[in-house]
C-alpha positions in Angstrom: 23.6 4.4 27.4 20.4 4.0 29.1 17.6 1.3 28.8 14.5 1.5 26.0 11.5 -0.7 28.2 8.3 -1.8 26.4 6.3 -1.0 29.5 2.5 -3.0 28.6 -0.7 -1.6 29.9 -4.4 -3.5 31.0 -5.9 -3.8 28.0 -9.4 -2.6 29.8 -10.4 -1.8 33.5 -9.1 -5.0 35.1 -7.0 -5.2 38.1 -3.3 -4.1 37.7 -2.5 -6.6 40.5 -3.8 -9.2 38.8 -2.8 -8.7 35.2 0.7 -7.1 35.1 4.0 -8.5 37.3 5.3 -7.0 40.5 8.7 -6.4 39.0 7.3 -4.3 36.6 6.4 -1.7 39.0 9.8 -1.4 40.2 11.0 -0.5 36.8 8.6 1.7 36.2 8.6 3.6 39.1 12.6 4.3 38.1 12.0 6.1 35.3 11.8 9.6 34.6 11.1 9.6 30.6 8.7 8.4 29.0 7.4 8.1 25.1 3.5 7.5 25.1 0.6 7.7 22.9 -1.5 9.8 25.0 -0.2 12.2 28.0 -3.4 11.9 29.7 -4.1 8.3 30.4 -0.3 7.6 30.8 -0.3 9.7 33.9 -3.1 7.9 35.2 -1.2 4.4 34.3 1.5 5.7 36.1 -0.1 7.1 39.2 -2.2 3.4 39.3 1.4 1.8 39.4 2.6 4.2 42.3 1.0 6.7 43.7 4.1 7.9 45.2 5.5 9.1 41.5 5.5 12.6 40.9 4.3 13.1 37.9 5.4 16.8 37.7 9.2 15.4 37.4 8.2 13.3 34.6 9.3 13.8 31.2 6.6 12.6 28.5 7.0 12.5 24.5 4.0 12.1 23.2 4.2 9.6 19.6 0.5 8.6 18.1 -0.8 8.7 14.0 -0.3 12.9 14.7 3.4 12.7 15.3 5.7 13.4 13.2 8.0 10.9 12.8 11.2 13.1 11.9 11.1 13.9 15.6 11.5 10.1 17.0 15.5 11.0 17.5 14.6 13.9 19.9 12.9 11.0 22.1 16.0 8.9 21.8 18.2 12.1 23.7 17.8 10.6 27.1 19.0 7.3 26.5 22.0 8.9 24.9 22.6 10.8 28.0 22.4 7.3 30.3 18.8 7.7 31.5 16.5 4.3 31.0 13.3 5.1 28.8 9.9 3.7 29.0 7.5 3.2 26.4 3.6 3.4 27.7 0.7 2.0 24.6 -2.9 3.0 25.3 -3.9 -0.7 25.6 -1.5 -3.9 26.1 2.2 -4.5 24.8 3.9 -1.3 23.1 5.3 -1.5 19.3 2.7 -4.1 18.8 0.1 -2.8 16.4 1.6 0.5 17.6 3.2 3.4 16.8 6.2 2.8 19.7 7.2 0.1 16.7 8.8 3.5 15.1 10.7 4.4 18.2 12.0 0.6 18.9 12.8 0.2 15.1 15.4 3.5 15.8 16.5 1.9 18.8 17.5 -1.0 17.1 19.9 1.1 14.3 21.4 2.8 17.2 22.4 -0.1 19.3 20.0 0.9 22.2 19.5 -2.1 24.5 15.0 -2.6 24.0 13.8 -4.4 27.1 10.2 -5.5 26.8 8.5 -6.3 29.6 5.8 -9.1 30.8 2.2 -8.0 29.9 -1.2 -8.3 28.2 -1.5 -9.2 24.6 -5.2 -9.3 23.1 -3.3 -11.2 20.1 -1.8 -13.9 22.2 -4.2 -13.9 24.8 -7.2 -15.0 22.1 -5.4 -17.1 20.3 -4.4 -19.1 23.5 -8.4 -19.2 24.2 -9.5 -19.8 20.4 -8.7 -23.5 19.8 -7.2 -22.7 16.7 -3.9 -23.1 15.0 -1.2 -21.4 17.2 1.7 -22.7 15.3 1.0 -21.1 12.3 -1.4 -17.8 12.7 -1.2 -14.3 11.2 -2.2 -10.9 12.8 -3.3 -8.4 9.6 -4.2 -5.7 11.5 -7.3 -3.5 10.5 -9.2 -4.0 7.6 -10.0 -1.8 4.6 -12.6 0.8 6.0 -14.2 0.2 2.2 -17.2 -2.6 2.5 -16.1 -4.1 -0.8 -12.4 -4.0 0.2 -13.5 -5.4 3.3 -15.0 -7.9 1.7 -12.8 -8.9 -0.6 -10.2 -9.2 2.0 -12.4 -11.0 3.9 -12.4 -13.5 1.7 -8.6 -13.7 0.6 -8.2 -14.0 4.7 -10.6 -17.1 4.5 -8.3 -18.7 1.7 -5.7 -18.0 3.3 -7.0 -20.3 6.1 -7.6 -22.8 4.3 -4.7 -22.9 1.7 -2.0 -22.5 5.1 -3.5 -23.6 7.7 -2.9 -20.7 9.1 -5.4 -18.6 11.8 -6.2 -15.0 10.6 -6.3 -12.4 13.3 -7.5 -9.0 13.0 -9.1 -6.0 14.5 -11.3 -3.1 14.4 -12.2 0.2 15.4 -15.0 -0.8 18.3 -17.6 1.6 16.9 -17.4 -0.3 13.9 -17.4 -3.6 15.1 -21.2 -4.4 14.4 -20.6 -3.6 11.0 -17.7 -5.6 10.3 -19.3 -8.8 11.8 -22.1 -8.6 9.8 -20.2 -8.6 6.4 -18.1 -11.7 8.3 -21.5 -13.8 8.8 -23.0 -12.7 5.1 -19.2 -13.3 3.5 -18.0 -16.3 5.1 -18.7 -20.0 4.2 -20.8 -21.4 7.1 -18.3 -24.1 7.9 -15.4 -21.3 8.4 -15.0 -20.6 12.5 -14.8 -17.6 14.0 -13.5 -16.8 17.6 -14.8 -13.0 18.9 -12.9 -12.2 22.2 -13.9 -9.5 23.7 -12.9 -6.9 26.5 -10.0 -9.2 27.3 -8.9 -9.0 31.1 -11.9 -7.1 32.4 -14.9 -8.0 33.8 -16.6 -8.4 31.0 -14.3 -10.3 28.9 -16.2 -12.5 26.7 -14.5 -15.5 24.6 -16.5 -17.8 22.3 -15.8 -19.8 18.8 -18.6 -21.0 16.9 -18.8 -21.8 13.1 -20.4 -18.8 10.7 -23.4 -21.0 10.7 -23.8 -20.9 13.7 -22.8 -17.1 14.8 -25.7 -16.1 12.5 -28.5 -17.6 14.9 -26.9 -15.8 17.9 -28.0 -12.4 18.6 -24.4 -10.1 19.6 -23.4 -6.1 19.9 -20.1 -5.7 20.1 -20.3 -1.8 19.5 -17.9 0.5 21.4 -16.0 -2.8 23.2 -12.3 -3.8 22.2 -12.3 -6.8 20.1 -10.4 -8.6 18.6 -11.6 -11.1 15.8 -9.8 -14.9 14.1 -11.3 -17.2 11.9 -10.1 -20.7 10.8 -11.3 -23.8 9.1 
């Protein structure tokens, strides 16, 4: 049976020298199959890994929120028939706030050996540069599109801080980033920090924790750039 490998991506327009291991080309330049969330900008991954791959004798499955997930299996075939697998996210590590989660979690029923390589987190890498708890921190994911949802989980996230000592971690959409940090600095207590990190990798990676208090006296746009957001107390 062959191998399932979490193959991670740059999270922007950095380097791929500088950002992902050697070895990883190597394994990616063996494949011939590979589940992705977008056809288009896996190609161009690839071809930035080697240009020597031929991407006409590649095999892609696309999987993203369009899929439908009855049809995982069908992606599974080749590793049933001995050939090694790689899974390619749009940004960073694959299955992690992902839909390639759907294809390990198969994997794993099946007995399918899941390799994942060495890459690019925005989770980890922002938590590293934070200052806050990393022993005890929680990634939530999105939050509710809904301002008064938002809001009110804003708040539960902020008690949740407090009551565990425990880091909150979450993203959003980047063309709805402004708006999401402006119900953070109107819902938050002033005391509460808050670590933006920003375009992680890339040239314009930006990385700075500040209390609420003292966010709202600094003027920021975020629109349209990956970020990722954590708050602690």
């Amino acid at each position: 049976m062959g191998v399932l490998y979490l193959i991670p991506t740059t999270l922007g327009d950095g380097n791929l020298q500088d950002i992902l291991p050697m070895g990883n080309s190597f394994i990616i330049s063996s494949l011939r199959y590979f589940i992705v969330e977008n056809i288009r900008s896996a190609r161009r991954f690839l071809k930035s890994v080697d240009k020597s791959i031929s991407i006409d004798d590649i095999c892609f499955y696309e999987l993203n929120e369009h899929t439908d997930r009855s049809g995982i299996d069908v992606m599974l075939q080749p590793l049933y028939e001995g050939h090694s697998v790689g899974i390619i996210s749009e940004a960073g590590c694959p299955a992690i706030a992902d839909p390639g989660a759907d294809v390990v979690a198969l994997a794993q029923t099946k007995n399918i050996e899941v390799v994942p390589l060495v890459g690019p987190s925005s989770i980890i890498l922002s938590l590293m540069a934070s200052g806050f708890n990393g022993q005890n921190f929680a990634f939530v994911g999105y939050l509710p599109i809904d301002k008064k949802a938002r809001i009110q989980r804003l708040k539960q996230l902020e008690g949740r801080a407090v009551a565990e000592n425990q880091t909150q971690i979450f993203i959003e959409a980047p063309y709805r980033n402004n708006q999401l940090l402006q119900d953070i600095f109107s819902t938050l207590q002033p005391t509460t920090k808050l670590c933006i990190a920003s375009e992680l990798t890339t040239t314009e990676q930006y990385i700075r924790t500040q209390t609420i208090s003292q966010w709202r006296h600094i003027q920021v746009d975020f629109n349209k750039k990956n970020t990722i957001f954590l708050i602690y107390k």
